[in-house]
N, C-alpha and C positions, 0 to 999 in steps of 0.2 A: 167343875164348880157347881156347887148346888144352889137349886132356884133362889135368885136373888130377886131384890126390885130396885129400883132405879125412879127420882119421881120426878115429875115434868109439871113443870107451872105452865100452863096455858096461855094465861092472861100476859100483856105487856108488851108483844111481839106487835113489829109494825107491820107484820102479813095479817094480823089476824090470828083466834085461838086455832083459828081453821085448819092452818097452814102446822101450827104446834101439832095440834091432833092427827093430821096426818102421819106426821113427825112420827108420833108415838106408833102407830100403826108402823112406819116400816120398821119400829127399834124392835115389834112384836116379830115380826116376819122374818126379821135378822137373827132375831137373839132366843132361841126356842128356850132357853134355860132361865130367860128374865122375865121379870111382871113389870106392871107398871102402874105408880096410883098420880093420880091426872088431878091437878089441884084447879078447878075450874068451874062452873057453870054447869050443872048436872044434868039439865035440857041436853043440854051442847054432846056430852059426853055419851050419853045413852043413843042420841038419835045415831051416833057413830057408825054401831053397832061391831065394836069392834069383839074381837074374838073370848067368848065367856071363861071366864077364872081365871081370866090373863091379867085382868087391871080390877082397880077397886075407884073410888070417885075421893076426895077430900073437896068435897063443895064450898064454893067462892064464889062472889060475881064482882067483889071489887080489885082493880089491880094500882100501881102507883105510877101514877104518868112522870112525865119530864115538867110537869107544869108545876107537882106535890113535893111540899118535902119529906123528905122521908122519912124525917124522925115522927112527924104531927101526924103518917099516915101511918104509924107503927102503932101508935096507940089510938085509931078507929075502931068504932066498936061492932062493925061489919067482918064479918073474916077479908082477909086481902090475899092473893091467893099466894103473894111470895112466900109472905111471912109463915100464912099454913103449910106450906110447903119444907121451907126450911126447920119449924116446930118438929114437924112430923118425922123430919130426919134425923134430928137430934135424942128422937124418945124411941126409933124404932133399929134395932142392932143389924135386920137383914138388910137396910137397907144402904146400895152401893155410893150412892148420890141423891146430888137436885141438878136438874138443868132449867136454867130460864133465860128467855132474850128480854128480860125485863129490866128496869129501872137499876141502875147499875148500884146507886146510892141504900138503894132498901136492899139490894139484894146484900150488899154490904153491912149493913145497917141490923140484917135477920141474923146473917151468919154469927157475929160478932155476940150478938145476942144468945141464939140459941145452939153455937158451934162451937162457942168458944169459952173453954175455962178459965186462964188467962185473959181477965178483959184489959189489958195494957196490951197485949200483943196488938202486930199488927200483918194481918195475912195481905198477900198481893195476888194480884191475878196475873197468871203467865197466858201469854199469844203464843202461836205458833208461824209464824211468817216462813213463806218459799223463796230460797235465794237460787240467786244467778248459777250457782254450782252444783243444781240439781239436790241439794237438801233443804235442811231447814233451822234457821235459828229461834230461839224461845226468846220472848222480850217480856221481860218483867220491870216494872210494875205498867199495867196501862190503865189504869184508874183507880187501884181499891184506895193508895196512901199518896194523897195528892199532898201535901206538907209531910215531911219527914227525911231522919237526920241521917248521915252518913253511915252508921250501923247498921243503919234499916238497910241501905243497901247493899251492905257486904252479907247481910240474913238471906235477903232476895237471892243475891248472887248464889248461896248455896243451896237456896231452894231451888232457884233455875237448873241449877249441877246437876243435886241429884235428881229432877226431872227429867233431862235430858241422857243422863244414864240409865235411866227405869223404859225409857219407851220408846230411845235410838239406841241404845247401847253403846254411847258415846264414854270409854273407861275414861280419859279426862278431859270435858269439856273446855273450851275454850272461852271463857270469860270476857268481853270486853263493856264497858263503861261511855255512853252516849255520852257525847261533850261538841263541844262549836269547833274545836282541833285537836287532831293527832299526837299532840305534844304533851308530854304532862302538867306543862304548865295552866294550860288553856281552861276555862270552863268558869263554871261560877263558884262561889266559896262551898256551894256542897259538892261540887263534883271534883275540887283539888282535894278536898276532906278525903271524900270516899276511894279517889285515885291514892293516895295516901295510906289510907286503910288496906284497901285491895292488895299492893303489893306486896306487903308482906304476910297477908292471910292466910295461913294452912289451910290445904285440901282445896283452894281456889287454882285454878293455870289460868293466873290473870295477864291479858296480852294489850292492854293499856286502853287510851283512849280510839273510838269510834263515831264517823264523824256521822252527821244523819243523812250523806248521801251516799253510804256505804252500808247501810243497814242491811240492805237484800244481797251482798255482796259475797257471807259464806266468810266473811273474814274472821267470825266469832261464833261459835255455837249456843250463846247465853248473852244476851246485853242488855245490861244492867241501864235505868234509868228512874227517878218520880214518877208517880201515876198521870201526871197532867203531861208530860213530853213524853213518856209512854205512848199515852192515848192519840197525842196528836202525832207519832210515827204511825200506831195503827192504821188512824181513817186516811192519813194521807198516802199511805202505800197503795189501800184497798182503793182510794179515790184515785191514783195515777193508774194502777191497772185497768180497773174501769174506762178511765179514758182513751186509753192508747187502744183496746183493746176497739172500744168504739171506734176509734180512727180510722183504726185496720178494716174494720167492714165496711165503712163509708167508702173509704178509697177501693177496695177490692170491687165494688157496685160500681162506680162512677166509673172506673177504669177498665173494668172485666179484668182483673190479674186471676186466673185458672188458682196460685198457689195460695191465695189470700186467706181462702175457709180451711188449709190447712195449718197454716200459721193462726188462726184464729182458735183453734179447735187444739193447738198445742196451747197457748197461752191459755185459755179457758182451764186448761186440764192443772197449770200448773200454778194460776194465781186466781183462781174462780171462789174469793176471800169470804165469799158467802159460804160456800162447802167446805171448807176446811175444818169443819169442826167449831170450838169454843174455846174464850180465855177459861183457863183454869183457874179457881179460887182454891192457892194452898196456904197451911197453916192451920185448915178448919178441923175438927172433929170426925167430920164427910167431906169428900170432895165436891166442890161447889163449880157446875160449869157454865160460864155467861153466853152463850150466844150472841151473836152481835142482833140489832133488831129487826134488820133486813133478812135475817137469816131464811134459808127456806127447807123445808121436809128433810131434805138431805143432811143440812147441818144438824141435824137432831141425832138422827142415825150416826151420825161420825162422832157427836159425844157419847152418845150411849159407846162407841167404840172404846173410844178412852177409857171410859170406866172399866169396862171389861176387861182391856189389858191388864190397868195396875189391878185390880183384882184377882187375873188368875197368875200371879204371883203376890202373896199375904202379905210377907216381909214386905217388897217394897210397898204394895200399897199403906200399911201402917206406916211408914217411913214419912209420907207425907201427911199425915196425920196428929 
């Protein structure tokens, strides 16, 4: 693959652009074939001193918080550095991507904007979650399309598909459908709609309803949901691993259990929801990849991963395009 770039919003992360920059630094040290232009605060970037004619600056100092909305901070007359960021991607052809652990709404809000031809589409963001049978299911939507109709879902569903074919090499995903029960009766008027639709949809291996305490379960390779029950499987997965995982070294301490820091260090490795990369924004022009906000140095590096894969095969990376 010939040098490509890759661009990294700084701003918006709840480490800090610090912890971004860093970011970008190991996606230098990982990726000898990539650059990187760093949408930020140019003090910030420069003091870095990261490695010369590897990265270029797109200077910003303002980002959009969780407090902003994000259409009123689309049109500020300060650069914002999502927005430049996502601009940038859209006017420049070598470039692979954006990654940002920013404001999920603007980051939505730029794509749509400057990624997107079709402004009645509506792109989703896929997650990657680690289930109990050592792989992993793709959960789409978890926030881009919080209202939206049963079509929308059976779209997602095929975007999840061929996701999950481009970067597991899953030949026919398993499809299931987030709902309150197993049944196909079960759910609210979108999800009998969409269960409805799903079933007889070509090029879907639709395997029915999925209930939300079987998510990490491996029962589906693709599960389909709205962006608001999306998002609330996301932070509550990452929030129960978090806690048990806390549990586990509470009691390994209080108790001295000798096996506890390996079971600790196993779990870490398999649901440590900060490292695993980023939701995907597909349907865009570039692919767009969100970071969660906690994210750290690592999760940076494992999007820059992503990109790189669907990259060094053309086909599919146009595919999601």
């Amino acid at each position: 693959m010939e040098n490509r770039e890759i661009i990294i919003d700084l701003l918006g992360s709840d480490m800090g652009p610090e912890e971004m920059l860093e970011g970008a630094r190991m996606v230098l040290e990982a990726f000898p074939q990539i650059n990187v232009a760093l949408s930020g605060p140019r003090a910030l970037i420069e003091a870095a001193r990261l490695p010369e004619n590897r990265y270029r600056i797109l200077e910003a100092d303002k980002t959009v918080t969780n407090l902003d909305n994000p259409i009123e901070a689309f049109y500020r007359k300060e650069p914002v550095s999502v927005f430049l960021a996502l601009e940038e991607a859209g006017r420049c052809d070598d470039v692979l991507g954006v990654i940002s652990a920013g404001n999920t709404g603007a980051l939505f809000a730029g794509a749509i904007r400057f990624l997107l031809a079709d402004k009645t589409a509506r792109p989703c963001i896929a997650a990657i979650l680690p289930t109990t049978q050592g792989g992993f299911t793709c959960l789409v939507d978890t926030g881009a399309s919080i209202d939206c109709g049963a079509a929308q879902l059976v779209e997602f569903a095929h975007r999840g598909s061929d996701f999950m074919r481009t970067l597991y090499k899953i030949e026919s995903p398993r499809v299931g459908l987030l709902s309150n029960g197993a049944e196909p009766t079960k759910g609210n008027k979108l999800v009998k709609e969409a269960h409805a639709l799903l079933e007889k949809e070509e090029g879907i291996n639709f395997v029915g309803n999925i209930e939300g305490n079987k998510t990490l379960s491996g029962q589906c390779d693709v599960l389909v949901c709205e962006g608001f029950a999306g998002n609330q499987v996301l932070k509550n997965s990452e929030g129960m691993a978090v806690n048990l995982i806390t549990e586990i070294v509470k009691y390994g301490k209080m108790h001295n259990v000798p096996a506890a820091k390996e079971i600790v260090g196993y779990l870490m490795s398999r649901f440590d929801f900060a490292s695993l990369g980023a939701g995907i924004m597909l349907g865009t022009s570039k692919l767009v990849l969100k970071n969660r906000g906690s994210c750290r140095r690592e999760a940076v590096r494992n999007a820059a991963q992503i990109l790189v894969n669907l990259a060094e095969n053309k086909t599919l990376y146009e595919s999601f395009n």
